[in-house]
C-alpha positions as CSV (number, residue, x, y, z in Angstrom):
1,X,57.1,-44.7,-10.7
2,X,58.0,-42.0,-12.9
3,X,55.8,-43.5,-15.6
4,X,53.1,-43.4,-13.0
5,X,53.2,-39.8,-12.0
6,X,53.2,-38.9,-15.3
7,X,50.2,-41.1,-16.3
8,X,48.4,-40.0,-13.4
9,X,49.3,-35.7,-14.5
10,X,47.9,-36.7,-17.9
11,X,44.8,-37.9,-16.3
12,X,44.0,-35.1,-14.3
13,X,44.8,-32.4,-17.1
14,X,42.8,-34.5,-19.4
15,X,39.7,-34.9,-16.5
16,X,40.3,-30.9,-16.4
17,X,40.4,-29.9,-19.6
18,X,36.6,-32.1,-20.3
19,X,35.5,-30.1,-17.5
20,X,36.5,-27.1,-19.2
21,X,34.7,-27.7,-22.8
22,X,31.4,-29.4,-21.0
23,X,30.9,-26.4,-18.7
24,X,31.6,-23.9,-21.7
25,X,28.9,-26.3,-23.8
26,X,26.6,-26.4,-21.5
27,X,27.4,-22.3,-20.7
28,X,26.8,-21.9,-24.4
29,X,23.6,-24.2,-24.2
30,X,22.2,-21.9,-22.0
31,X,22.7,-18.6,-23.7
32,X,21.3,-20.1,-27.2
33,X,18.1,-21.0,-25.2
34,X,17.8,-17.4,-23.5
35,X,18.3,-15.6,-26.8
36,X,16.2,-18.3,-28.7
37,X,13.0,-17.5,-25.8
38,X,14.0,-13.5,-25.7
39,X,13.6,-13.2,-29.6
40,X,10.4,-15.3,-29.6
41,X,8.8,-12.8,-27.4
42,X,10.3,-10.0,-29.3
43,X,8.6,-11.8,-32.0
44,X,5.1,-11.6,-30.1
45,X,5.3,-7.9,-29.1
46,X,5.9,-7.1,-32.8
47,X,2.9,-9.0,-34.2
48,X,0.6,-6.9,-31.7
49,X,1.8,-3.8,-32.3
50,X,-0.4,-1.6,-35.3
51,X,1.1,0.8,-37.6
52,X,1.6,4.1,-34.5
53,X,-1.9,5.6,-34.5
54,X,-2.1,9.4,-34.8
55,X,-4.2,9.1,-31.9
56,X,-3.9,6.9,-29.4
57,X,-6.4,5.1,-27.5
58,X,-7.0,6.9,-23.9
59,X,-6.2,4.9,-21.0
60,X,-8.7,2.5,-20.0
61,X,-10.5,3.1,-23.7
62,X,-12.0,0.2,-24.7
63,X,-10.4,-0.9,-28.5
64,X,-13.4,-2.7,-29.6
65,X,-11.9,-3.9,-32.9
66,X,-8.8,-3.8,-34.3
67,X,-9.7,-3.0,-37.9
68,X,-11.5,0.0,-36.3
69,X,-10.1,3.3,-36.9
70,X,-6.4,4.0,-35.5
71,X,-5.9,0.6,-34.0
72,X,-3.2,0.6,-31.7
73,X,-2.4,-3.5,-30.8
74,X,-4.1,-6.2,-32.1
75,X,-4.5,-9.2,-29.9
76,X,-6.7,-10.9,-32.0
77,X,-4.3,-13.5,-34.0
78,X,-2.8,-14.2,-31.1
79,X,-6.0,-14.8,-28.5
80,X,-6.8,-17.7,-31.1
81,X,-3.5,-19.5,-30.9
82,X,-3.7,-19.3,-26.9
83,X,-7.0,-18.9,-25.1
84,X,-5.1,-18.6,-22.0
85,X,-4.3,-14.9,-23.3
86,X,-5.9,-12.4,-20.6
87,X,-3.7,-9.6,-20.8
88,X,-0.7,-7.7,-22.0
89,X,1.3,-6.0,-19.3
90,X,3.6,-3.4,-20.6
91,X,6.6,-0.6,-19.0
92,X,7.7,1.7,-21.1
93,X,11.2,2.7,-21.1
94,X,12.1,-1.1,-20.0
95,X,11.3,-4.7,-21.7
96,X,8.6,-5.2,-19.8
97,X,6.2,-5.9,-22.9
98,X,4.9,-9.3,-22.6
99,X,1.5,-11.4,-22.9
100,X,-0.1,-12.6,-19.5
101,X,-1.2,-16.0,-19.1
102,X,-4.6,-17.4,-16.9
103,X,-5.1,-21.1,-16.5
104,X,-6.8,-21.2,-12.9
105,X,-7.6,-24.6,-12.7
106,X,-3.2,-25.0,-12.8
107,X,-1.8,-21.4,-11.8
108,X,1.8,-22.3,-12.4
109,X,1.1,-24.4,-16.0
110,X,3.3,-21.2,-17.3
111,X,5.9,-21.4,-14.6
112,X,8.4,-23.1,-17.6
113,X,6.3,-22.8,-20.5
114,X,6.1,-20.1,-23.4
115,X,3.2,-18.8,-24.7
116,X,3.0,-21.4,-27.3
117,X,3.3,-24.4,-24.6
118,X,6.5,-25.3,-25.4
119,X,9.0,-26.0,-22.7
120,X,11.3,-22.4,-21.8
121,X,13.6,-21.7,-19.1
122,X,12.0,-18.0,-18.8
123,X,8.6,-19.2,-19.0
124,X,5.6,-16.7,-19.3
125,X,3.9,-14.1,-17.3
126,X,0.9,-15.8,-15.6
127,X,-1.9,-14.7,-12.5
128,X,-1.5,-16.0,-9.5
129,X,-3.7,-18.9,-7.5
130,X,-6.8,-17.3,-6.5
131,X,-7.1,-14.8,-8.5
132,X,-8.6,-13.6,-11.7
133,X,-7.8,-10.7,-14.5
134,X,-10.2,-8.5,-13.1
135,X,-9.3,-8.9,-9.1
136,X,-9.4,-5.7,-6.8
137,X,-5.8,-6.8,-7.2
138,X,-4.3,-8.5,-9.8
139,X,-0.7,-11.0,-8.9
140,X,1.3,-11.3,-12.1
141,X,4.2,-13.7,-11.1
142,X,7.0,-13.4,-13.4
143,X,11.1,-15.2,-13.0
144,X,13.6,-13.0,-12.2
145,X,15.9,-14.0,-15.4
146,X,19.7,-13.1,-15.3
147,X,19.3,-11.2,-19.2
148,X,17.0,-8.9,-17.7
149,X,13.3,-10.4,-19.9
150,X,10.4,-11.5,-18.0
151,X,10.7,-9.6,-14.7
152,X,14.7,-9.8,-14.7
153,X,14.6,-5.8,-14.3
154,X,11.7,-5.5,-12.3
155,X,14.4,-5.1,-9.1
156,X,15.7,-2.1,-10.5
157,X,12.1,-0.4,-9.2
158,X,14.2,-0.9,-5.5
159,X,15.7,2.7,-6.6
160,X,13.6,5.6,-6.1
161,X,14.9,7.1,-8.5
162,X,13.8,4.8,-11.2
163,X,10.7,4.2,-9.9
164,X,9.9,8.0,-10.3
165,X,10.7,7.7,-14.0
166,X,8.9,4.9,-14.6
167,X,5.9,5.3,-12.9
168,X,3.4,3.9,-15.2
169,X,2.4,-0.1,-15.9
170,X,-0.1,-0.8,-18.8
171,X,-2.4,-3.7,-17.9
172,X,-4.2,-4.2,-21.5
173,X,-7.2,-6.6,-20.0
174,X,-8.4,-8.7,-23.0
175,X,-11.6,-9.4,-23.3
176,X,-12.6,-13.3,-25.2
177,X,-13.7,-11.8,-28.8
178,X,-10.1,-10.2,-29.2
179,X,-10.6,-6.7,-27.8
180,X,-9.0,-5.3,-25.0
181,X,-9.1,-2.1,-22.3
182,X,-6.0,-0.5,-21.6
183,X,-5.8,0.2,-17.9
184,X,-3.0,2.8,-16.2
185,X,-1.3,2.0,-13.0
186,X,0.6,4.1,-10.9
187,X,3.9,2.5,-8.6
188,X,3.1,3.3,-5.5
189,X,5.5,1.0,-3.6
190,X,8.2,-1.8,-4.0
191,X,8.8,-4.4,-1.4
192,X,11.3,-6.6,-0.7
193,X,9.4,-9.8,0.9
194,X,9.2,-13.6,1.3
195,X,7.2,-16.5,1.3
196,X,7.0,-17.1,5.0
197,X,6.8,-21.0,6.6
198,X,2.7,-21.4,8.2
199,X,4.2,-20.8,11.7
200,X,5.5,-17.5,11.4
201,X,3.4,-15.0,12.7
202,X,2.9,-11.4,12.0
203,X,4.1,-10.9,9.0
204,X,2.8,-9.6,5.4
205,X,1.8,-12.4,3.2
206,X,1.5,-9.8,0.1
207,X,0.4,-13.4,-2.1
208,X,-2.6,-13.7,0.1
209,X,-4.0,-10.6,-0.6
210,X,-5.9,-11.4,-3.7
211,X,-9.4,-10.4,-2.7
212,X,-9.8,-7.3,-1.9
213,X,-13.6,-6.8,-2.3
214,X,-14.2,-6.1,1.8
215,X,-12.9,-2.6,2.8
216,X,-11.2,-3.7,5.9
217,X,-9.0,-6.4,4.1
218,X,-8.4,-3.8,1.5
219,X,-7.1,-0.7,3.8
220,X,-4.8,-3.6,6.2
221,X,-3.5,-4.4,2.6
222,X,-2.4,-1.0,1.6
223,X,-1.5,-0.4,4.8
224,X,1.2,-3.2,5.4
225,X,2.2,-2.3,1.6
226,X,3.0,1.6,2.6
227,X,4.7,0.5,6.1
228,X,6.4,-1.9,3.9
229,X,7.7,-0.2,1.0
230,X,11.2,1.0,0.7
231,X,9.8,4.4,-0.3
232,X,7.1,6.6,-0.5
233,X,6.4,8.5,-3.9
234,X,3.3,10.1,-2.3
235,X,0.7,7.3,-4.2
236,X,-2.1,5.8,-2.4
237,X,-4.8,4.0,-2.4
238,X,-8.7,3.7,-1.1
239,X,-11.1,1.7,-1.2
240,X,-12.9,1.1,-4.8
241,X,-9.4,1.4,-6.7
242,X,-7.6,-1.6,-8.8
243,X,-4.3,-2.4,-7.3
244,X,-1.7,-4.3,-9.6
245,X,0.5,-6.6,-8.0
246,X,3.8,-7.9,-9.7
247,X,6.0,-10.4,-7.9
248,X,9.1,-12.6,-8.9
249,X,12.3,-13.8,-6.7
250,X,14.5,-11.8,-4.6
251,X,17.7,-13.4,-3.7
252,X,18.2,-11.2,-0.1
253,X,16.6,-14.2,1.8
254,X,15.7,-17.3,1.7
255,X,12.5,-17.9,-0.8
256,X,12.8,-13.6,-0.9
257,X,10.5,-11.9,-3.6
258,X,10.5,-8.5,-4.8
259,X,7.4,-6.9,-5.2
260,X,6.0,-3.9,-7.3
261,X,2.1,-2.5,-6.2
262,X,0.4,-0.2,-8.3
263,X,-2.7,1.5,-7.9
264,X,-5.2,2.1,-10.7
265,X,-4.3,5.8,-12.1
266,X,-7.9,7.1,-12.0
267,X,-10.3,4.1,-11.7
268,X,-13.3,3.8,-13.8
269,X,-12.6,6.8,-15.3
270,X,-10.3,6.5,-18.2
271,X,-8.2,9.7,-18.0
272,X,-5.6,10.6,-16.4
273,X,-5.7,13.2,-13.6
């Protein structure tokens, strides 16, 4: 009996103890592959960025060829390995700096795929169903990943505060012979949503509001994002204006989301007010 207990003790410890080293493996696993897909889009933001121009292309300047004087990103090189490439979305002061991906005949092909097509837990930026790179507003769905890349950080925009000092999103929109026109976006709110089941009624289904090209379903849009947001930093919207839309999961709910909108700085223009 004794024999038994102590066979039995063993067993367990031992059971235990390859518990231990497989969930520490498998732990391990899991942070080799997040700094393995972090660094390879480190790597990508590197080979698009120039030598730092002494002047800089004006926002919503059209670069019309990177060997052109003062380039500031090349998107070139990389266009021709992916012709999925559509844009480069980019928030200073946070690692927001990433490629965005367009495939509308399958909207989620880069749900777990890196820009190369390979298979990655983080996946890539990509535009949402129903929607194209020039829409009156542009859904970028990004994964909400634990080491802050993709849209890991984009939460921290729930804080006023932050919002105020980053208040600027850089859609680069690139066109199919490699060059690209930087467009400015101002935050004007952040939402905390969800993707709501057919039968629920009156509610904002921010996903749904893709085209904007009729005035009415563009003011009800702004207007359920303002009565929405969490604050108001005093940025609007009317009609005529791009609207930038960035989405990726909120864990506050069931199926939550946590949304970003940003209005166009001065549409059509270029310059900033």
């Amino acid at each position: 009996m004794k024999k038994r207990k102590f066979t039995l003790r063993h067993g367990i410890m031992l059971v235990c103890t390859l518990g231990f080293f497989l969930s520490g493996g498998m732990l391990l696993r899991d942070l080799s592959r997040s700094a393995w897909e972090r660094a390879a889009n480190e790597r990508l933001a590197q080979r698009v960025e120039q030598m730092s121009p002494t002047v800089s292309p004006s926002p919503g300047e059209t670069i019309s060829s990177p060997e052109q004087e003062d380039p500031q990103r090349n998107y070139r090189p990389l266009l021709e390995e992916n012709q999925h490439l559509a844009a480069w979305l980019t928030i200073e002061g946070t690692g927001v700096d990433y490629p965005v991906l367009y495939t509308p005949e399958e909207p989620e092909y880069y749900l777990r795929r890196a820009f190369d097509g390979s298979y990655a837990v983080s996946g890539s930026l990509f535009i949402g169903t129903d929607c194209v790179p020039d829409s009156s507003n542009v859904l970028i769905y990004g994964h909400e990943m634990k080491d802050g890349s993709m849209f890991g950080e984009l939460d921290r925009y729930a804080q006023e505060e932050y919002a105020r000092a980053h208040p600027e999103i850089f859609y680069d929109r690139i066109w199919e012979d490699g060059s690209y026109e930087r467009r400015t976006f101002l935050v004007m709110a952040a939402v905390y949503s969800q993707v709501y089941q057919v039968e629920q009624e009156n509610v904002f289904r921010y996903y749904y509001g893709t085209d904007l090209s009729e005035e009415a379903a563009f003011e009800n849009y702004v207007t359920q994002v303002e009565a929405a947001s969490i604050y108001d930093l005093g940025v609007t919207a009317k009609y005529g204006d791009r609207l930038l839309t960035l989405s990726t999961c909120s864990y506050h709910t069931q199926d939550g989301r946590f949304v970003v909108v940003a209005r166009e700085s001065t549409p059509h223009t270029g310059k900033l007010p």
